[in-house]
C-alpha positions as CSV (number, residue, x, y, z in Angstrom):
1,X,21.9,-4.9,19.4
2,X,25.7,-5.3,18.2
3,X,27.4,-2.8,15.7
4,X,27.3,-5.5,12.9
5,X,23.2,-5.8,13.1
6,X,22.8,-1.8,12.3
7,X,25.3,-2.3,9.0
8,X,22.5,-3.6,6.8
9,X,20.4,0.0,7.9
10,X,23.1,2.0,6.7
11,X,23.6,0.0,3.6
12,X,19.7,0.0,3.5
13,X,20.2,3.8,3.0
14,X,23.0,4.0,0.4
15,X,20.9,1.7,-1.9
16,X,17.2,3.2,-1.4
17,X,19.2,6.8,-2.5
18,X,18.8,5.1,-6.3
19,X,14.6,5.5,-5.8
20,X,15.0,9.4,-5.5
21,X,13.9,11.6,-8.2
22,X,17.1,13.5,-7.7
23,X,19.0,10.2,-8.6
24,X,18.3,10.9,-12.3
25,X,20.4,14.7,-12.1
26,X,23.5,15.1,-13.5
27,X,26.0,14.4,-10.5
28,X,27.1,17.1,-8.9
29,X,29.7,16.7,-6.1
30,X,30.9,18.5,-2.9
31,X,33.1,18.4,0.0
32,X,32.5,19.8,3.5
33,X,34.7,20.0,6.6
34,X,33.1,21.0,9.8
35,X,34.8,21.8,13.2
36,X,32.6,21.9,16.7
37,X,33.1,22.6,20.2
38,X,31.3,21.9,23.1
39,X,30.8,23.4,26.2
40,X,29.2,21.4,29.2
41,X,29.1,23.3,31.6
42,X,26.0,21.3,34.1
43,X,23.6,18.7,33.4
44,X,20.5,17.2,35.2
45,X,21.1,13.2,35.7
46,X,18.5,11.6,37.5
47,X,17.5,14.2,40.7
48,X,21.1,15.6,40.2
49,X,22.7,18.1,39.1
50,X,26.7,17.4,39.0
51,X,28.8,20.8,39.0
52,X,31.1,19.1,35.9
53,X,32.9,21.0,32.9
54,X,34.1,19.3,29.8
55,X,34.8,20.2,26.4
56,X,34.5,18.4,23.7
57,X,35.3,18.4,19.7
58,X,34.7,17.1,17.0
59,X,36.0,17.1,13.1
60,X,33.9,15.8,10.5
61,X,34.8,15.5,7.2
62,X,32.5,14.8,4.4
63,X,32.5,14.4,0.6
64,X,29.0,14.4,-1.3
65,X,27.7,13.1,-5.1
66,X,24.1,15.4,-5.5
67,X,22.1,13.9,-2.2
68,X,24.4,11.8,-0.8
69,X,27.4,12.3,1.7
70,X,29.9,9.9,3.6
71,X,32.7,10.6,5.8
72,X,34.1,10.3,8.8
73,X,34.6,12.4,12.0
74,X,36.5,11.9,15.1
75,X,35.8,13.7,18.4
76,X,37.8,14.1,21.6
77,X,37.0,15.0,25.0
78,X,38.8,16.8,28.2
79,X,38.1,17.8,31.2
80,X,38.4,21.2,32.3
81,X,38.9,21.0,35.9
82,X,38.2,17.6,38.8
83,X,34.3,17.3,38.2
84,X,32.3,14.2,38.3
85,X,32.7,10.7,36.5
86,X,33.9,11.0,33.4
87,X,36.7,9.8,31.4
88,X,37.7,11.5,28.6
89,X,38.0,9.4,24.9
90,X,38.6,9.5,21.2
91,X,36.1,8.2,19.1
92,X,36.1,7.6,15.4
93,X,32.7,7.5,13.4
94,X,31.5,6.9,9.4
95,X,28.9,8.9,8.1
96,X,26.3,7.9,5.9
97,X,23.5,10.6,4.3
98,X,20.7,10.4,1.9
99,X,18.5,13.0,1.3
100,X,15.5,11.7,-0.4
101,X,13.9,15.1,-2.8
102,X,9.9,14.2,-2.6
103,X,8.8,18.1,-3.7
104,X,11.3,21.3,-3.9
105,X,9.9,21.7,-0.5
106,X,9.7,18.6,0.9
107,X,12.5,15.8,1.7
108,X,13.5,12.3,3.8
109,X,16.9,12.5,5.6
110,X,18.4,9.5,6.1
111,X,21.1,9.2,7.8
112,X,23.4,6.7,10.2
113,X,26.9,6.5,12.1
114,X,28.9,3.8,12.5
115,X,31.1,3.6,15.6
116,X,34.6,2.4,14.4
117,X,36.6,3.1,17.6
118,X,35.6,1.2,20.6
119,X,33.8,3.3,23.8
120,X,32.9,2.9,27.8
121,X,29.3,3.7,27.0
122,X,29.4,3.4,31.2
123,X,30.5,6.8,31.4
124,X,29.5,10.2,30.2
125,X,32.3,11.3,27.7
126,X,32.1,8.2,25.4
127,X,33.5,9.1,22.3
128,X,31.6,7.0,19.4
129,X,28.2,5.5,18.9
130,X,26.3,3.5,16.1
131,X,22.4,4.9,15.1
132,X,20.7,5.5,12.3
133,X,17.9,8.4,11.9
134,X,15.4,9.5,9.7
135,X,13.7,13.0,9.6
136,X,10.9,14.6,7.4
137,X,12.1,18.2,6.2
138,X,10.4,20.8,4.8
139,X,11.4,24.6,3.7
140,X,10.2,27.3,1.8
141,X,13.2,27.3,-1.2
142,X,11.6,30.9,-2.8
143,X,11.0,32.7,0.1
144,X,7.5,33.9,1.8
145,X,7.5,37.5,2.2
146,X,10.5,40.0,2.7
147,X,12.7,42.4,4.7
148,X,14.8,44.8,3.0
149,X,16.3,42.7,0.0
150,X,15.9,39.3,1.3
151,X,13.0,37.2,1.7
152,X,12.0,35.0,4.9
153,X,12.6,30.6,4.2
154,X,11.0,29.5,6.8
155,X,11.8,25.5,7.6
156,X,10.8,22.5,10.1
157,X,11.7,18.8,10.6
158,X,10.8,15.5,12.5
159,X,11.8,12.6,12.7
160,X,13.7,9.5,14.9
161,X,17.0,9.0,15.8
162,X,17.7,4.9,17.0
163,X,20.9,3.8,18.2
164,X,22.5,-0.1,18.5
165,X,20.7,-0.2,22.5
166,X,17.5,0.2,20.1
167,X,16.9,3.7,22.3
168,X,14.4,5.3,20.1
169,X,14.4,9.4,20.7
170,X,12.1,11.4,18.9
171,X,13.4,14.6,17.3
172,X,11.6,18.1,16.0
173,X,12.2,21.8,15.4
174,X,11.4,25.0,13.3
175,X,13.6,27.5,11.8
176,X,13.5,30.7,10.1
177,X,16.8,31.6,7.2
178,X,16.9,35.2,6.1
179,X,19.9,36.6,4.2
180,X,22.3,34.4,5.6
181,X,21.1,34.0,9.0
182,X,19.5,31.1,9.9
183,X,17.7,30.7,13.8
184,X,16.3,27.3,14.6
185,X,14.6,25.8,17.8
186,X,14.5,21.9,18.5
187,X,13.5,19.6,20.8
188,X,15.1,15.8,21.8
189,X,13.0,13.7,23.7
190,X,13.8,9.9,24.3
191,X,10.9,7.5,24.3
192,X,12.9,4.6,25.8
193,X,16.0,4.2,28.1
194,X,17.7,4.2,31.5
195,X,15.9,6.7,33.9
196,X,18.8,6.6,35.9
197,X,22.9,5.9,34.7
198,X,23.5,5.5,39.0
199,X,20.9,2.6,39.3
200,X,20.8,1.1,35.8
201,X,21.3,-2.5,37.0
202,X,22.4,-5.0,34.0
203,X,22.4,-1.6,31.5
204,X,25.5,0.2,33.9
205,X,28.1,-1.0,30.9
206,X,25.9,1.4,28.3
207,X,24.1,3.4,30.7
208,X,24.9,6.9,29.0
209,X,24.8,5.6,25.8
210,X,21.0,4.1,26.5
211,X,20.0,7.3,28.5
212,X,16.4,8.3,28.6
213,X,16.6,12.2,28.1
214,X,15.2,14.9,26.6
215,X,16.1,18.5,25.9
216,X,15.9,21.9,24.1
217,X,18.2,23.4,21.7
218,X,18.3,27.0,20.3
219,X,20.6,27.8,17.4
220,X,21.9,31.1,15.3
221,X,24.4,31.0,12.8
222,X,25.3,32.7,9.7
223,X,25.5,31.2,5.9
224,X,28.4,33.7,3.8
225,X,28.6,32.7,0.4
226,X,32.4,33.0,-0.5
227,X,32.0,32.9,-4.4
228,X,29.8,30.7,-6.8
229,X,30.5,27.3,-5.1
230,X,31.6,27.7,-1.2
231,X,29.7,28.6,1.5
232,X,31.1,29.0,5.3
233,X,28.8,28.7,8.1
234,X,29.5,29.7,11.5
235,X,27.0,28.4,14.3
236,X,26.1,29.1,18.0
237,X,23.7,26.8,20.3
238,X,22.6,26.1,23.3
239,X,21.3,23.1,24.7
240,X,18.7,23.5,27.9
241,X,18.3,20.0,29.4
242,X,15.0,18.8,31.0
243,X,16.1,15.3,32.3
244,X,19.1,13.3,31.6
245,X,21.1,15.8,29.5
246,X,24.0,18.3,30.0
247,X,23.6,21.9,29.6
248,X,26.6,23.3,27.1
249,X,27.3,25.4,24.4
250,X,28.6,24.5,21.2
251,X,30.5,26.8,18.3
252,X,30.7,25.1,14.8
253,X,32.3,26.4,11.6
254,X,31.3,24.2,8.6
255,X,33.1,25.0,5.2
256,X,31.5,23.6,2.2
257,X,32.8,23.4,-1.6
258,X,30.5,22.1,-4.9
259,X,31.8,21.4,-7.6
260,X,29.7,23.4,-9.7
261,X,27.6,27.1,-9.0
262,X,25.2,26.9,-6.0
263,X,21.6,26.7,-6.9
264,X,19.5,29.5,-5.6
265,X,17.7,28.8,-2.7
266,X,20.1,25.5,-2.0
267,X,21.8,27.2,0.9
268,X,18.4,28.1,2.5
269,X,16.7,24.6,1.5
270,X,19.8,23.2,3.4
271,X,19.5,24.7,6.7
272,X,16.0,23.2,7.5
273,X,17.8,21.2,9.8
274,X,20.7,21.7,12.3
């Protein structure tokens, strides 16, 4: 599947956002810039497990009108020491969102990236990569029950995630938010794919890219309200892989500004998913 044949999904998504309820509100707009780094510090590929350490980053900035968000990130990789294959690239992306409101408590993400730099998708540090994912989210925007003066917004999602090599990987987790602090658990497990990156025959050009893997992800991180309209999260995970994945850890800081006062319960509403 080339890049061009996924353009009509993402522009699929920009004009199904005019069918949400929450495309009649008063526009409200927002801007977020969000900084990660990752970790890998092992990974199981195939029946091995390669003694490799890279890092990797990523910026990501975004600009949003109510539901909907584009942008465009870029993420660069090094390695930290002689490990196995890997080559270490910049990638450029474009960012499409959409979150469709069904219920206060219930909403469709859309979303999709668009590679714009070119990638060796033969090797494990390729930089950019063009999918397109959708997710059912739901969250508790009031609160069920309480500690001290907060209450508990408890949160889950599901969904797909489908990238140009049509490798479809099915995607799920939980979370609880409670003043600020937000602790999810997820799951990645591809349905499709090569088993193997070593023997992956006419796939070895997009081996890692087409990957059949699966893996578990915990997550902390903290919401702080700076004011009526910006919020700064900082964010911890792990990932733990069961096949075909690395095993890293990742620190984000994600600063976001509306133009406007927060609603209450947005923030919480928000962090359903990672």
């Amino acid at each position: 599947m080339k890049r061009t044949q996924l353009v009509p999904v993402l522009a699929t998504i920009a004009a199904l956002a005019t069918l949400s309820p929450a495309s009649a509100a008063p526009p409200q707009f927002s801007t977020s810039l969000q900084e990660t780094a990752t970790l890998i510090t092992g990974a199981r590929v195939g029946d091995r497990k390669p003694d490799i350490r890279f890092l990797r980053n990523e910026v990501t900035a975004l600009v949003g009108i109510n539901q909907a968000r584009a942008g465009v990130s870029w993420q660069y990789a090094t390695k930290l020491r002689t490990t196995d294959p890997g080559v270490p690239e910049h990638g450029v992306m474009l960012h499409l969102r959409y979150d469709f409101v069904l219920m206060p408590w219930m909403r469709v993400e859309t979303a999709g990236r668009l590679a714009i730099s070119p990638s060796n998708q033969a090797q494990p540090l390729y930089a950019s990569d063009t999918d397109a994912q959708i997710k059912l989210a739901v969250s508790d925007p009031d609160g069920v029950g309480r500690l001290g003066p907060g209450a508990f917004h408890p949160s889950g999602f599901a969904g797909v995630i489908v990238n140009k090599h049509l490798r479809v990987q099915a995607v799920a987790g939980v979370g609880l938010w409670w003043m600020g602090i937000n602790v999810h658990g997820s799951a990645v497990y591809a349905l499709n794919g090569v088993k193997d990156p070593m023997t992956a025959g006419s796939d070895a050009d997009v081996a890692f890219a087409k990957l059949r893997d699966a893996s578990i992800q915990a997550s902390i991180a903290y919401d702080s309200q700076l004011g009526a309209s910006d919020t700064l999260r900082a964010e911890v995970r792990h990932n733990f892989p069961i096949f075909n994945a690395g095993r890293d850890w990742v620190v984000g800081l994600t600063w976001k500004h509306a133009f406007g006062p927060v609603a209450p319960g947005a923030v919480a509403t928000e962090a359903a998913t990672p």
